[in-house]
C-alpha positions in Angstrom: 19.5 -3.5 -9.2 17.3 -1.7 -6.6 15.8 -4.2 -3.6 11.7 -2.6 -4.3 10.0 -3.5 -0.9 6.6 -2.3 -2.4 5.2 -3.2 -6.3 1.8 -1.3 -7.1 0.2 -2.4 -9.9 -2.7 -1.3 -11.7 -5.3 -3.7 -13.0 -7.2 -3.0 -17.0 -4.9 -3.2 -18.8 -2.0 -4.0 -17.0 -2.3 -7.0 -14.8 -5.4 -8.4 -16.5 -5.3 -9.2 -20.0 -7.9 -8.2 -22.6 -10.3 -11.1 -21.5 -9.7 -9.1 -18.0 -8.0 -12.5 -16.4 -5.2 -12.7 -14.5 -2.2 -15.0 -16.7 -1.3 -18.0 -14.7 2.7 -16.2 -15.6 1.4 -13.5 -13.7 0.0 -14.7 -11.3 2.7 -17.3 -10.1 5.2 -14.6 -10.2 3.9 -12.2 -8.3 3.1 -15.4 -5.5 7.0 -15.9 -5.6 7.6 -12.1 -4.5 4.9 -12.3 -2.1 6.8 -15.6 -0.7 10.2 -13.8 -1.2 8.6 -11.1 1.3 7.9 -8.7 -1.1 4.1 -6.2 -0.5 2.1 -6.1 -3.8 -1.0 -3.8 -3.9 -3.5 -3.0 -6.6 -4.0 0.2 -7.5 -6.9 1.0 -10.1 -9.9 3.2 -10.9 -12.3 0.0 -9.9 -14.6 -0.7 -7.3 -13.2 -2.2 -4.4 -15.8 -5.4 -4.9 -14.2 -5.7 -8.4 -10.7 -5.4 -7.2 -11.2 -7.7 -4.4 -12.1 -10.1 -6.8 -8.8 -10.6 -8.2 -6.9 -9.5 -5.1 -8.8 -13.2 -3.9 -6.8 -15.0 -6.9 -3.7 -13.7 -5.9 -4.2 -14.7 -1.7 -2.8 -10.4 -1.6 -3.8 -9.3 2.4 -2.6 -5.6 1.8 -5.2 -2.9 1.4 -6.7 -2.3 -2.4 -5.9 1.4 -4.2 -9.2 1.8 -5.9 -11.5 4.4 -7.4 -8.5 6.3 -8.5 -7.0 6.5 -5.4 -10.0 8.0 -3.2 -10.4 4.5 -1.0 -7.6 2.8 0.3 -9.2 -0.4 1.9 -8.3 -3.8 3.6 -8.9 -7.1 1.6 -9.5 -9.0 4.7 -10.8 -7.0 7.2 -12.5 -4.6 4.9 -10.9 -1.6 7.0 -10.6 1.2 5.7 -7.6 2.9 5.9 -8.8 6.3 3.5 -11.7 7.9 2.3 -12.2 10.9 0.5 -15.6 11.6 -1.2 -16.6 14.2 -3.7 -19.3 16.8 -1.6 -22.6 16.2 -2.8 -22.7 20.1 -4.0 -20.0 19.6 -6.5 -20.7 16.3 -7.6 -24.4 17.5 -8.6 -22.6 21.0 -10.6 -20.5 17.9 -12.8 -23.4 16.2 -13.3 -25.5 19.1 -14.3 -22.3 19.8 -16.7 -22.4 16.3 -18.2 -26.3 16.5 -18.7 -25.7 19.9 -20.5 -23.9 18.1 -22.8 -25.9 15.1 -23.2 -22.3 13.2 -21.9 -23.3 9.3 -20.8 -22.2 9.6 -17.0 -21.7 7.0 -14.4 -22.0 7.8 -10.4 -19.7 5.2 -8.0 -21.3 5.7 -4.9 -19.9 2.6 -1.9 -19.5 0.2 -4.6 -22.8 0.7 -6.3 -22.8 2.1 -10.1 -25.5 4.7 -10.6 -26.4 5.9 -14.1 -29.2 7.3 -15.3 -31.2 5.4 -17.8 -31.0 1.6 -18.7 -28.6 0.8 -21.7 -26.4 -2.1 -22.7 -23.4 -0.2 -21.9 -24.1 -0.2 -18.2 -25.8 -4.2 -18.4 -21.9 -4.9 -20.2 -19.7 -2.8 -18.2 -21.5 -3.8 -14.5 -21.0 -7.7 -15.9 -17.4 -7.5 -16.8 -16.5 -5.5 -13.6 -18.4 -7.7 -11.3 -20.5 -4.7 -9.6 -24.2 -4.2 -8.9 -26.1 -0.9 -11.0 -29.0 1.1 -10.7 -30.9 3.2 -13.1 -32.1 6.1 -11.1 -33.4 9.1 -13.4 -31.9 12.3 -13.7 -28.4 11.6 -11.6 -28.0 15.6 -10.3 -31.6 15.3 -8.9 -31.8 12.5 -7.7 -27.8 11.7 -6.0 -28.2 12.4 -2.4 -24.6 10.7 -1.4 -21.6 11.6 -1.8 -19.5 9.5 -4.6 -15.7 8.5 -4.8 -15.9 9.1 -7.9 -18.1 10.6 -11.3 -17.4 9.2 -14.9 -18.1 11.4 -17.9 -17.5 8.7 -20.7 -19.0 9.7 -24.5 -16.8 10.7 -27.8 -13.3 12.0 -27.9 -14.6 15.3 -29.3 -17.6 15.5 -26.2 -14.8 14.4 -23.8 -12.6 17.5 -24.8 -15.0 20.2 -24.9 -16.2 19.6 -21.5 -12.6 19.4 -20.2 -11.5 22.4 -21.4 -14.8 23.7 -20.1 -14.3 22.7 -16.2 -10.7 24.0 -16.5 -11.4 27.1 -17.9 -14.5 28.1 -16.4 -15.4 25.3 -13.6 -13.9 26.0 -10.4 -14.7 23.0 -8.5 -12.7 21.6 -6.2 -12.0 18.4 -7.7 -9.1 16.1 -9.5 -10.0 14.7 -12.8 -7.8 12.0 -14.9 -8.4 9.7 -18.1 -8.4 6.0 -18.6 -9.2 6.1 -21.9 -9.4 8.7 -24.3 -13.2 8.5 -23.8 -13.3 8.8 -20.1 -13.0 11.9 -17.7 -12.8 11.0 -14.1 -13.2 12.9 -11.4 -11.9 12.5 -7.6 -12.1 14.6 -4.9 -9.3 17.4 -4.8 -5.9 15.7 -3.9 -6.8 12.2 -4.8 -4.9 10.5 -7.2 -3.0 6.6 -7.4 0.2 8.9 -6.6 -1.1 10.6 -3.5 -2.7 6.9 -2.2 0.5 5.1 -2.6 2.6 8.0 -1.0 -0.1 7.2 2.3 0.4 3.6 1.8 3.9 3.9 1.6 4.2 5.9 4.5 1.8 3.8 7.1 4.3 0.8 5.7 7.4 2.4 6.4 8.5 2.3 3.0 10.9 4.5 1.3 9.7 6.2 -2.1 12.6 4.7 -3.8 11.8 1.5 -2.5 8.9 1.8 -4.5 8.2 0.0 -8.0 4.2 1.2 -9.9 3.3 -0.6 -13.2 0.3 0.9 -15.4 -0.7 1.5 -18.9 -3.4 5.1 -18.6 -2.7 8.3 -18.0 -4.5 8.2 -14.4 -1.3 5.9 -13.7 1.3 8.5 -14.4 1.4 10.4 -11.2 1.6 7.3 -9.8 4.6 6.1 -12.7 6.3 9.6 -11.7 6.0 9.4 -7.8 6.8 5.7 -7.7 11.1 4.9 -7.0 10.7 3.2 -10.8 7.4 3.7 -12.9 7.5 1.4 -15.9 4.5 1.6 -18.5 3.3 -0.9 -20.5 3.9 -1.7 -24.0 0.1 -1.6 -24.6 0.0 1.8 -23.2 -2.4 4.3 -24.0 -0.4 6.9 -26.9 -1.6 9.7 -23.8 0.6 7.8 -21.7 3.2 7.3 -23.8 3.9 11.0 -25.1 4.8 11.6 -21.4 6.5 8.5 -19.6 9.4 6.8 -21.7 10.4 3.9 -19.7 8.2 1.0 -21.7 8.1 -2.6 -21.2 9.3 -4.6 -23.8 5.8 -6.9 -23.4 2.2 -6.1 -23.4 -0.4 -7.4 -21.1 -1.4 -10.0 -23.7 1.9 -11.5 -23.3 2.5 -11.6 -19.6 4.2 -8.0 -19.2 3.5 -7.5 -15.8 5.5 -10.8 -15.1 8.6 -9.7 -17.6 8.9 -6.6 -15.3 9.0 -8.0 -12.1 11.4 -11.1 -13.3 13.6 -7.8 -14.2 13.8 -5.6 -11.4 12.8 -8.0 -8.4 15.3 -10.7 -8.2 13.1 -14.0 -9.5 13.7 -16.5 -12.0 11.8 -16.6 -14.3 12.1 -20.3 -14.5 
């Protein structure tokens, strides 16, 4: 059994059960690998004021993974160890894409949520996540800042077309990945969960192969793939699935996160 020096983890879906808690299971095993000297870090497409959140429960003082990899930054301190933005340029060209297609769209911009109209989506989402919104008009004339990251998030059928019309025709220099079959994200070029926890890894001194990455999306699988052992979750999106094989045997309704680290990280699970 490998000795994993370094356990990223990412959070919907994964960590947090449907009700978006953390499972006392969970969260008293991953307190016995911090004790046993063990470095856990979150890695998600969230805010950093959302991740923080439950970063707090679990007394973690390593640096959060958040908006897909594009901010790397301190619990405590609130340092920040990386930061790479989308240009303002290219992030108004997605916009005007998404308003061509009448795609629901959200801006991140330093842990504020822009969108452009008032809707219950954004009143349910901004409550769930813990994060402040604003309702600001037209989003491509009116963002002036540079975002971490854009959200195109409509139908299956919306979300397709317009992917297949930024690779095709699009050249933007930009990284995209899905949560959900319904949402298209996009990073700055080069950002990813992999990329952030390969820079995390490194500052640490931590071998890739000391490495262990839990997630249950397909904007985890870079991560899955880079990470010394990338286990998915038996709730797993089916995108995920049709391209990472190694599956829990429990779901994050049932304390999967825990069942994975009792297996590969040396605790009891008594």
């Amino acid at each position: 059994m490998k000795n994993f020096k370094l356990i990223a983890i990412d959070m919907d879906g994964t960590l947090l059960n449907d009700d978006l808690e953390i499972s006392k299971r969970n969260r008293d095993t991953i307190k016995k690998l911090i004790n046993m000297g063990k470095l856990v870090v979150l890695a998600t497409g969230r805010t950093f004021r959302s991740a923080n959140y439950y970063a707090k429960q679990l007394e973690l003082d390593l640096p959060i993974i958040t908006y897909n990899g594009a901010l790397i930054k301190e619990t405590i301190s609130k340092d920040i160890l990386y930061s790479k933005k989308i240009e303002v340029k290219h992030a108004k060209n997605l916009l005007k894409l998404g308003e061509k297609y009448d795609i629901y769209t959200k801006v991140y911009i330093d842990d504020v949520l822009f969108v452009e109209n008032e809707c219950d989506e954004a009143k349910t989402f901004s409550k769930r996540h813990r994060i402040n919104y604003r309702c600001i008009g037209n989003l491509s004339e009116k963002i002036g800042e540079a975002p971490y990251l854009v959200v195109f998030k409509d139908s299956i059928d919306k979300i397709n077309v317009v992917k297949d019309k930024i690779e095709k025709e699009l050249k933007l220099p930009i990284s995209y990945t899905m949560s959900t079959p319904t949402s298209l994200e996009f990073m700055a070029k080069g950002v990813s969960k992999a990329s952030s926890l390969e820079r995390l890894s490194n500052k640490l001194s931590i071998n890739r192969d000391e490495t262990l990455a839990i997630g249950n999306s397909l904007n985890d699988l870079e991560m899955l793939k880079w990470a010394g052992l990338g286990i998915a979750m038996k709730n797993s999106d089916d995108s995920l699935l049709d391209e990472w094989k190694n599956v829990s045997e429990l779901d994050n309704n049932d304390d999967g996160v825990s069942h994975i680290l009792n297996s590969f990280c040396f605790i009891d699970e008594t």
